[in-house]
Rosetta silent file (secondary structure, phi, psi, omega in degrees, C-alpha in Angstrom):
SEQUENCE: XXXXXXXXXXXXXXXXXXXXXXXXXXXXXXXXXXXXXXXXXXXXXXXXXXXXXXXXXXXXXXXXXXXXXXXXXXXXXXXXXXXXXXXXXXXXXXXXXXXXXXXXXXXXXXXXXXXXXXXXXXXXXXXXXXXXXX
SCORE:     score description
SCORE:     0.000 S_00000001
   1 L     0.000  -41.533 -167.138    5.668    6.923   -0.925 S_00000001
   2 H   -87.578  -40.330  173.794    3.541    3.618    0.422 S_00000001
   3 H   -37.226  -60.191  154.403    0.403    5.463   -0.716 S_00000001
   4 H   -17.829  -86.218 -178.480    1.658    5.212   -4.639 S_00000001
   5 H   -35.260  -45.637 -174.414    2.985    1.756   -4.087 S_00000001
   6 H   -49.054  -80.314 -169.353   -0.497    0.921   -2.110 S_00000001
   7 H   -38.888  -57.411  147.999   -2.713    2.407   -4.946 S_00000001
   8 H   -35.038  -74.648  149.499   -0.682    0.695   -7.531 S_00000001
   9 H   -44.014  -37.255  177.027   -0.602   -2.681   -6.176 S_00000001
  10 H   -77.637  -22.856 -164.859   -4.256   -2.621   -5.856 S_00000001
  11 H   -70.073  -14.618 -160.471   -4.960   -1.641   -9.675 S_00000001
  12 H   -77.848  -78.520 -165.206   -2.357   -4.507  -10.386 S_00000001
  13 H   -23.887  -31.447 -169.703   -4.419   -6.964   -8.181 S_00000001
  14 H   -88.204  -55.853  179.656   -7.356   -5.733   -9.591 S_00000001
  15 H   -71.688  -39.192 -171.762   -6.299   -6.042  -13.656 S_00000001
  16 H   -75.723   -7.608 -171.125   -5.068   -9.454  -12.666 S_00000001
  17 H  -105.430  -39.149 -168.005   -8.498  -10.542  -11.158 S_00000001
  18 H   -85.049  -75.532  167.103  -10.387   -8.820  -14.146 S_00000001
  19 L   -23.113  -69.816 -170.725   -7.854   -9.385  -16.659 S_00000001
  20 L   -67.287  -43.743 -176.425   -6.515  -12.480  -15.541 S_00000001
  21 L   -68.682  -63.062  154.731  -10.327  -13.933  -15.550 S_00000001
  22 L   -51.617  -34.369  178.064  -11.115  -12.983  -19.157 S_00000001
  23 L   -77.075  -80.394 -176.604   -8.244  -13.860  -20.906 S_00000001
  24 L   -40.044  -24.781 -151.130   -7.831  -17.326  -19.477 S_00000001
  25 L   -97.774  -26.951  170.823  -11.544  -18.191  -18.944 S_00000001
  26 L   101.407   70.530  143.588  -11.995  -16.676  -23.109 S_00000001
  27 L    68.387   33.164 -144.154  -14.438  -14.454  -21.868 S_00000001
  28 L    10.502   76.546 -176.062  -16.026  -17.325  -19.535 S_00000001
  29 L  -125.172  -14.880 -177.718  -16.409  -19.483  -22.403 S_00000001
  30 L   -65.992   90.992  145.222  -13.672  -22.079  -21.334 S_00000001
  31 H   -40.043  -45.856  172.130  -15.099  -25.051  -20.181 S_00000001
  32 H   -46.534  -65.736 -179.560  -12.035  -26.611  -19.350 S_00000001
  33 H   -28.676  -54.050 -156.272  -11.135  -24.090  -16.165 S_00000001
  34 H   -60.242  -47.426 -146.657  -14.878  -24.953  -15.081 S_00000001
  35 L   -86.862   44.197 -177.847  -14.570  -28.542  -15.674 S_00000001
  36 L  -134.832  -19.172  159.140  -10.972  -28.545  -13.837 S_00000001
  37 L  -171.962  111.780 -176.719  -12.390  -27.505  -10.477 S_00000001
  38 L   -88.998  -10.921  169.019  -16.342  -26.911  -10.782 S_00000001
  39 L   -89.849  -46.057  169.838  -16.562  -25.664   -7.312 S_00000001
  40 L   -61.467  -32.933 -153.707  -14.040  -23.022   -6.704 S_00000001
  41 L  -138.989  -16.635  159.213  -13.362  -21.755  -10.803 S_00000001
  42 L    -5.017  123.465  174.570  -17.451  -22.380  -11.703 S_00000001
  43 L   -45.465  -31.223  175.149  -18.440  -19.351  -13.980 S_00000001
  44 L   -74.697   -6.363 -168.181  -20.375  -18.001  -10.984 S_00000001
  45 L   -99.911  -51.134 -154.901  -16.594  -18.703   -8.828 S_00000001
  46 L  -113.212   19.464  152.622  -14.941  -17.022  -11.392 S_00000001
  47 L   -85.589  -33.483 -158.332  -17.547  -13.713  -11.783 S_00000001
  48 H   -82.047  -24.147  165.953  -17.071  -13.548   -8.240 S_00000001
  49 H   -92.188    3.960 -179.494  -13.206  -13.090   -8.451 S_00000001
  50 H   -81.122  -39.143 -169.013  -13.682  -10.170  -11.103 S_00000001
  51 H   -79.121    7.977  174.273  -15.882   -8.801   -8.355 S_00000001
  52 H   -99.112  -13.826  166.306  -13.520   -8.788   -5.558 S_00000001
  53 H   -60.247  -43.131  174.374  -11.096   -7.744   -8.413 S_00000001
  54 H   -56.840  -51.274 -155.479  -13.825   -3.924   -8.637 S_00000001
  55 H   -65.223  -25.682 -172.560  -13.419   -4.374   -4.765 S_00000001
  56 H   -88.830  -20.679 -164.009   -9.223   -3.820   -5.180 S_00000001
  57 H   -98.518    9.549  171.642   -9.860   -1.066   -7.797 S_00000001
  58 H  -103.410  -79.995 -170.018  -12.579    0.785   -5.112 S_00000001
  59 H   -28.178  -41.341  163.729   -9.718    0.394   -2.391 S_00000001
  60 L   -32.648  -77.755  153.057   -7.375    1.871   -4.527 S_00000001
  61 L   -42.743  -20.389  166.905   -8.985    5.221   -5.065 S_00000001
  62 L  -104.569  160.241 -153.066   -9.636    5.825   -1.220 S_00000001
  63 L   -65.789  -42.624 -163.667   -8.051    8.174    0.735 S_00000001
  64 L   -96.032  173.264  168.283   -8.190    6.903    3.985 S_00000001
  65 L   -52.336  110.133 -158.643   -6.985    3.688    5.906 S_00000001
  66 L   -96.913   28.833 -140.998   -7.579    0.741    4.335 S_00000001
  67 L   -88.832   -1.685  156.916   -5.809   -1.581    6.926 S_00000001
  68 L   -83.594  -77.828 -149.941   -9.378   -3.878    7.393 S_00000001
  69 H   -30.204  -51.500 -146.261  -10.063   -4.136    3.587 S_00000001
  70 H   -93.641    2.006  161.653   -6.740   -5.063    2.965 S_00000001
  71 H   -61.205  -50.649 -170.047   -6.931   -7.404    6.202 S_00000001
  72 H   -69.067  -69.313 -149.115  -10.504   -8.816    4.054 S_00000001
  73 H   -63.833  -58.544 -165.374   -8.166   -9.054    0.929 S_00000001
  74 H  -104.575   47.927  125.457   -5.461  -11.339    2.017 S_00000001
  75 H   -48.858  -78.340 -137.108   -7.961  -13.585    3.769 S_00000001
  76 H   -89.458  -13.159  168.866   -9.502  -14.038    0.766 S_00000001
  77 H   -83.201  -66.806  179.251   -6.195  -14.817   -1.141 S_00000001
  78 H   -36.529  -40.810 -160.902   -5.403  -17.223    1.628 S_00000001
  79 H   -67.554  -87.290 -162.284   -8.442  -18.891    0.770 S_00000001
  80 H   -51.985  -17.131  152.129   -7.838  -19.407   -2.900 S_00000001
  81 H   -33.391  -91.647 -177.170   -4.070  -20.247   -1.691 S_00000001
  82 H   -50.924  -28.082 -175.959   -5.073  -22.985   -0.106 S_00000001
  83 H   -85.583  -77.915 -158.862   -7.814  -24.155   -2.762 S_00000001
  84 H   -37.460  -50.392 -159.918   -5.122  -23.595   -5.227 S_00000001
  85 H   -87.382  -46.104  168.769   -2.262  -26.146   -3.459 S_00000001
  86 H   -70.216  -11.577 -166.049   -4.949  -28.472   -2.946 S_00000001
  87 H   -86.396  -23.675 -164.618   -6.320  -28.728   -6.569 S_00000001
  88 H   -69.318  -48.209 -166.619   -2.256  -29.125   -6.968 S_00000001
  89 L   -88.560    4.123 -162.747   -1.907  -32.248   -4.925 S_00000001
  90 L  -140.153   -1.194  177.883   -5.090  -34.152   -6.285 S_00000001
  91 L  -121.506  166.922  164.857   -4.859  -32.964  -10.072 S_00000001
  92 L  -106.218  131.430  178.951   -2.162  -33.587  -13.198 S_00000001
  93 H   -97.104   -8.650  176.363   -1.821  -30.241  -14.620 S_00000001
  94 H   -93.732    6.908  174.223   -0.012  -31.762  -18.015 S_00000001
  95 H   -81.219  -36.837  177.095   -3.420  -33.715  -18.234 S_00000001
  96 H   -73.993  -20.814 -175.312   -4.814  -30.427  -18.192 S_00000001
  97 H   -86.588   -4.024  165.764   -2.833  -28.668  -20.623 S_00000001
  98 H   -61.368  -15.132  175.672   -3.233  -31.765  -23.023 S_00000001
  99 H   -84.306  -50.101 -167.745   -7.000  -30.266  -22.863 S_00000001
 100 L  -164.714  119.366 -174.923   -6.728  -26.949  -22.886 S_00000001
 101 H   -83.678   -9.018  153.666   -3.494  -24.815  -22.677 S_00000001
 102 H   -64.291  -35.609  164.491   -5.233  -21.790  -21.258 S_00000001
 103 H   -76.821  -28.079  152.772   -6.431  -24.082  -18.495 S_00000001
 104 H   -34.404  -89.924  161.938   -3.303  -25.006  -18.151 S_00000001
 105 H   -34.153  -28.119 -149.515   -1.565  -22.045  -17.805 S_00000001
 106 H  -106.683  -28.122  171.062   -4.707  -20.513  -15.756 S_00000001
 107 H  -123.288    4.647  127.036   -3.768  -23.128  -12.848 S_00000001
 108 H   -28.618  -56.768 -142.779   -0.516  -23.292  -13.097 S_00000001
 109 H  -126.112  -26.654 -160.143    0.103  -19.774  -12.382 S_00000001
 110 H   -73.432  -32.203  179.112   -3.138  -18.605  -10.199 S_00000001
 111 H   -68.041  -39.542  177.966   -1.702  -19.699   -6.810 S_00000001
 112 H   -88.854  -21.945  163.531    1.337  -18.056   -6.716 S_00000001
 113 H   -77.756  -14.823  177.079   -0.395  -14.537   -7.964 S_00000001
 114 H   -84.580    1.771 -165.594   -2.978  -14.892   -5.196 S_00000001
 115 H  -101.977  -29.226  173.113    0.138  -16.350   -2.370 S_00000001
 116 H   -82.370    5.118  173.030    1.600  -12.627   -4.070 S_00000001
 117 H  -117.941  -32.950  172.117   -0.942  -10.374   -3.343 S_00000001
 118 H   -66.616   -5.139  162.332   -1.925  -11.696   -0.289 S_00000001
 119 H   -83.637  -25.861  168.346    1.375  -10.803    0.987 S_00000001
 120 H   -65.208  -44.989 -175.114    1.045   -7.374   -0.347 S_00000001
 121 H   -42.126  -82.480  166.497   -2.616   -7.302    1.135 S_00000001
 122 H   -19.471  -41.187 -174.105   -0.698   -8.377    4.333 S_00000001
 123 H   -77.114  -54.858  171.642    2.069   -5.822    4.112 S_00000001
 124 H   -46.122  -36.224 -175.996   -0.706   -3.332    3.521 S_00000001
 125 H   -90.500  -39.456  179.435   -2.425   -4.400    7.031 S_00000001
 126 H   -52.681  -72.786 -143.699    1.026   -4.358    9.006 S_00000001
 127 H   -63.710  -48.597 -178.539    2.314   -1.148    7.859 S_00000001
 128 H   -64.282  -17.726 -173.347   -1.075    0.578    8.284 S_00000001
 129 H   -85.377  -29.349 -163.230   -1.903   -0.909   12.009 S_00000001
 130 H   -90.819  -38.414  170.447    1.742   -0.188   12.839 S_00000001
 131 H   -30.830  -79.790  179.049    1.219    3.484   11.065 S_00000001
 132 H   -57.214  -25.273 -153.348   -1.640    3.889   14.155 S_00000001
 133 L  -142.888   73.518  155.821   -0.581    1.972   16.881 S_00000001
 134 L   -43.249    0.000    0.000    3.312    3.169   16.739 S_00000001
């Protein structure tokens, strides 16, 4: 049963990193995103979440215990968590969507899907360490 759910959950995590990246950024043509946090959402910031997005869609597909990866995974959501809350407290997001309503929308919304996958990523680390160490 948690295998499904597991497997699932990564491709979501994965479409939403991929997905999520392309739609909003237009295909990193969206200036706005960069010029709304140039260190952290930089076109080179935001190739680099597609590729940890291939990294949930490799994890997905293996067999075995993934309970470091997915340890690595909601790290790395914590990170962007935290980047996310701070860009929050120091930015006006209706200045941004007066710019660009993709950019809007694209930081609006990115913190709470990375504070929700890092809890699956989390869940994913429990259950398997507790799986082994009964």
């Amino acid at each position: 049963m948690h295998s499904k759910l597991i497997k699932n959950g990564l491709i979501a995590a994965a479409l939403m990193n991929i997905g999520g990246v392309l739609i909003f950024s237009r295909g990193l043509s969206n200036v706005a995103i960069n010029n709304a946090d140039p260190v952290v959402m930089s076109n080179f910031g935001l190739l680099m979440i597609m590729v940890w997005g291939l990294a949930y869609l490799g994890a997905a597909f293996s067999t075995g215990n993934i309970k470091w990866l997915a340890g690595a995974f909601a790290l790395e959501k914590l990170v962007y968590v935290v980047a996310w809350a701070l860009w929050q407290g120091q930015n006006s997001l209706a200045a941004l969507y007066a710019n660009d309503l993709f950019a809007g929308v694209f930081f609006s919304i990115y913190g709470l899907n990375d504070l929700a996958f890092m809890l699956f990523f989390a869940w994913i680390f429990v259950a398997q360490h507790a799986k082994r160490h009964p």
